[in-house]
C-alpha positions in Angstrom: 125.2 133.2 180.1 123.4 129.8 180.3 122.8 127.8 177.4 119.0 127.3 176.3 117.1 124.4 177.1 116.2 122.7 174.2 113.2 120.2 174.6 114.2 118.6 171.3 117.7 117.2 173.2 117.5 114.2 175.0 119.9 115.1 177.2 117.8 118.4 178.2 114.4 116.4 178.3 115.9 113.6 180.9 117.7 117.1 183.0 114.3 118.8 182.7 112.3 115.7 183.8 114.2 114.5 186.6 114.5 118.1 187.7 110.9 117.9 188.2 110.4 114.7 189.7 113.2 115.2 192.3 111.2 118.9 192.8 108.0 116.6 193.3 109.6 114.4 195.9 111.5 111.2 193.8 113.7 109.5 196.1 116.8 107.7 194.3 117.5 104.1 194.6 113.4 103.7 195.8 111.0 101.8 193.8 107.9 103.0 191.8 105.3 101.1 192.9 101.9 102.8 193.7 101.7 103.6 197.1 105.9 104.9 196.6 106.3 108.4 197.1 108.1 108.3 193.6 105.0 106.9 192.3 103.3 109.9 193.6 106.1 112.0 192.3 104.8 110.3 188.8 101.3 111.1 189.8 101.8 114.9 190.3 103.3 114.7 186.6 100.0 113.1 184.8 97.5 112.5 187.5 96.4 109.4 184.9 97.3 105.8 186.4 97.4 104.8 183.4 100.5 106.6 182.9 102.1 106.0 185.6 101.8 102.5 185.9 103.3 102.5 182.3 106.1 104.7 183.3 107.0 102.7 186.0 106.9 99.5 184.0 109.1 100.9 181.1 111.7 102.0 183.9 111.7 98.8 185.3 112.5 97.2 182.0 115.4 99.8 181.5 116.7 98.8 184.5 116.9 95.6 183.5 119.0 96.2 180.3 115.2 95.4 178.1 
């Protein structure tokens, strides 16, 4: 039997999110940027380009070790 999903677990939140975003069409080792189909990926998560744009700015910075 498969252990439950717990959205209080890190681990599970960054599974269950990149789960999604790969379902919605993320491409590994592309950028973000609006007009990206991983942006869109983002998009189809919170349609608000508000969020995205700060999504994609606080990955870049963990990319860079910030």
């Amino acid at each position: 039997m498969a252990a439950a999903i717990s959205c209080a677990a890190y681990p599970d939140m960054f599974a269950s999110t990149a789960n999604f975003l790969k379902g919605h069409g993320w491409r590994p080792k592309e950028g973000w940027q609006p007009g990206s189909a991983n942006y869109n990926a983002l998009q189809e998560w919170n349609k608000a380009q508000v969020y995205s744009r700060t999504i994609a700015v606080a990955a870049a910075r963990m990319m860079e070790g910030r």
